[in-house]
N, C-alpha and C positions, 0 to 999 in steps of 0.2 A: 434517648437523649441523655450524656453524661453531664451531668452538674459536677464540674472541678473546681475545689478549693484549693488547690496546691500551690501552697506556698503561702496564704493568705492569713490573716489571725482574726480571731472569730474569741469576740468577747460572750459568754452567758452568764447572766447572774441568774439567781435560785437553780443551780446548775446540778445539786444535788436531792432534790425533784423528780415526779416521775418526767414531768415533762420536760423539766431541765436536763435530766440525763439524757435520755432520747435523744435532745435539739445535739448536746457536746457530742455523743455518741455519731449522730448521722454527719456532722459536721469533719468529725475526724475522718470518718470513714473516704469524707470527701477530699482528704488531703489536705485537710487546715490542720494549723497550729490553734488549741484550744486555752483560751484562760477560763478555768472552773471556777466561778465564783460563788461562792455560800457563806450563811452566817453559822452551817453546819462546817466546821476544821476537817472531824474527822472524816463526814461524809464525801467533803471534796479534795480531802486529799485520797482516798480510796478510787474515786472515780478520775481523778488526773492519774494517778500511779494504771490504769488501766488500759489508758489512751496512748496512743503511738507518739505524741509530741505534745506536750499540756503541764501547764502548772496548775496548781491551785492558789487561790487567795480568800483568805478569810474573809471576810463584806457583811458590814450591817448594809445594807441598801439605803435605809435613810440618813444615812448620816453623810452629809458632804465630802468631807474629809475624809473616810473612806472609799466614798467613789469616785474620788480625784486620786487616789493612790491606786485606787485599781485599775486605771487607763492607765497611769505613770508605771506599775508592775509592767502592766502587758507593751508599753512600749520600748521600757525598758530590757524585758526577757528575747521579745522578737522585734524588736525595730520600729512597731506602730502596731495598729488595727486599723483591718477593713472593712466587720461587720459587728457590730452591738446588740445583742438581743437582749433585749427588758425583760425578761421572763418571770421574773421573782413578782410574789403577789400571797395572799392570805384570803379565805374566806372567812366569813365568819359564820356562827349556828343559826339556822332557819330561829327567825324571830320576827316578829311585827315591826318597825321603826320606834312605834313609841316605845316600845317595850327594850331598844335595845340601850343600853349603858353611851358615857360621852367616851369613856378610854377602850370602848371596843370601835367608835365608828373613829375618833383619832388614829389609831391601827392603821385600821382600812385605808383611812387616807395616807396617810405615812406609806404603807409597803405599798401599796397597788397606784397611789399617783405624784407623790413624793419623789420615788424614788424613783422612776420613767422619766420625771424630770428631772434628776438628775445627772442620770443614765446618757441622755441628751445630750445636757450643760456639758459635760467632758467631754464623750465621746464626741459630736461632732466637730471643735477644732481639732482631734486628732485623727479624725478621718481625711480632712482636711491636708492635715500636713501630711499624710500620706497619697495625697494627690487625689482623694473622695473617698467614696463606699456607703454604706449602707446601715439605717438603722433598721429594724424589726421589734417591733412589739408585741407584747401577749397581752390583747384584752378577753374580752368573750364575748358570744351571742346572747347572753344574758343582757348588756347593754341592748339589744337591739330587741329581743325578747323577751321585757322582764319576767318572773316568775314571783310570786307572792311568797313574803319570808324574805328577799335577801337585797331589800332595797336598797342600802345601802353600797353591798358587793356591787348591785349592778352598776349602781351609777359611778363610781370608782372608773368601774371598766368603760362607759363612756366617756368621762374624762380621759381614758386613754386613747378611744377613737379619737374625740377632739383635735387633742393634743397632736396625733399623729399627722392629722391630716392639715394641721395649721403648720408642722413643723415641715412638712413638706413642701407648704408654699415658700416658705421662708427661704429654704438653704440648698433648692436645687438648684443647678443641674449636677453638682459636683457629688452632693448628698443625698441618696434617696433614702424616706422614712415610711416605711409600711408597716401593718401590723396583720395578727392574726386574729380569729376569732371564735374560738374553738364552742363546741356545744360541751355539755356534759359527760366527764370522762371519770373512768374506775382508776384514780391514781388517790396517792393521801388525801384528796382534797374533800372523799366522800365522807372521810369521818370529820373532816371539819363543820361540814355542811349537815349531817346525819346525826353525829355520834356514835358510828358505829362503822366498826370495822371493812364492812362490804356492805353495801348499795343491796337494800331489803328489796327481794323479788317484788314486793308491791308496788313500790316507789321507782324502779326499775320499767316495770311493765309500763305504767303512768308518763315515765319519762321517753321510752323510746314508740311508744304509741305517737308521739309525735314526732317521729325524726323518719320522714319517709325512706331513709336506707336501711331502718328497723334494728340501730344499735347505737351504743356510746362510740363516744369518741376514742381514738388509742394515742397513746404519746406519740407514734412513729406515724400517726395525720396529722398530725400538731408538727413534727421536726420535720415530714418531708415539705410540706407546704412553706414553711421559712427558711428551708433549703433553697428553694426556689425561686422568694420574695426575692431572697440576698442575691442570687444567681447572675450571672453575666447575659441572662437569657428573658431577664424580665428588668432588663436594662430601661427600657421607658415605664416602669412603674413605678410611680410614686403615691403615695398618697392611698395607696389600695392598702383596706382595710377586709381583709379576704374572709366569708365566711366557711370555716372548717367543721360544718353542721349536717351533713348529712341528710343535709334539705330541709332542719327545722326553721330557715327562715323563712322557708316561704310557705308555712303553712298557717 
């Protein structure tokens, strides 16, 4: 089954990311026009200069006015958007709640639900006036399976499930709004979460002990799956909030 984006514009923010590349990357491969959005410049303009059809725009994600100009870019450059992925997000360091600071859990909320709400607010009257399409979001199975240490993170990313599936009642049938839900992947985000550059064999071992396919997640299960969401082929999906776990949910 070919998933064709041709011709289509396909918004990503946190784009230069392991898993925001991947999402621009499989996206183009798919025949879309890509807007690389990051609050990295150089990063996203390196991964748009890569891509077959794609700009880059610089993007604080929480700031209003930047993500009302990055849907006014991308309709400006290609004539609208037809799919939105929320992808941009932060963790923060394994800590206790009490133990964590108020300007690290402000953060969290800023990049991980902030700015999904944002993402939204613009994007879907512009999907809209492009006669519908599709949001996608990045939350995680953390929401759904906390793990001790990153309470905060988790709840964040429930707020995105929420979010997702309230926006979905709201604005279809024109607008569909899904998300993903990825398990534990070796991208930047392990030294957010660690402090260390790669995912220590112990912590490693601990973590995919429960994920009965017996590994971390990879960016390209993360971008084929919102391939898919967005797709012409999961046309009556709304509201699905997928989990890309490798069966840790249901252990």
């Amino acid at each position: 089954m070919e998933l064709s984006f041709r011709n289509r514009v396909v918004v990503v923010t946190g784009a230069a990311g392991g898993f925001g590349s991947a999402i621009a990357r499989t996206f183009a491969a798919a025949g879309a026009h890509v807007v690389v959005s990051d609050i990295d410049s150089a990063g996203a303009e390196k991964l748009a200069a890569d891509l077959p059809s794609a700009i880059a725009v610089t993007t604080d994600v929480t700031d209003a006015d930047a993500m009302r100009s990055l849907v006014e870019t991308a309709e400006s450059a290609f004539g609208g958007i037809d799919v939105m992925v929320n992808n941009a997000g932060v963790p923060h360091r394994t800590a206790a709640l009490v133990d964590l600071d108020v300007e690290t859990v402000d953060q969290q909320l800023a990049v991980n639900v902030r700015s999904v709400f944002l993402g939204c607010k613009y994007a879907v009257p512009a999907l809209r006036r492009r006669g519908g399409g599709v949001v996608v979001n990045v939350a995680s199975i953390a929401a759904k399976r906390p793990r001790p240490g990153l309470t905060i993170y988790n709840a964040t990313k429930g707020a995105v499930i929420t979010l997702t599936r309230g926006l979905a009642a709201e604005v279809g049938p024109d607008v569909r709004v899904n998300a993903v839900n990825p398990v534990i992947s070796e991208t930047g985000f392990v030294k957010s979460f660690t402090g260390a550059d790669d995912l220590p064999d112990d912590l490693r071992e601990s973590w995919v002990a429960g994920i009965p396919m017996a590994r971390t997640a990879t960016a390209q299960d993360v971008a084929h799956s919102i391939l898919y969401l967005a797709s012409d082929q999961a046309g009556f999906l709304t509201g699905v909030c997928l989990d890309v776990d490798g069966g840790r949910s249901i252990q």
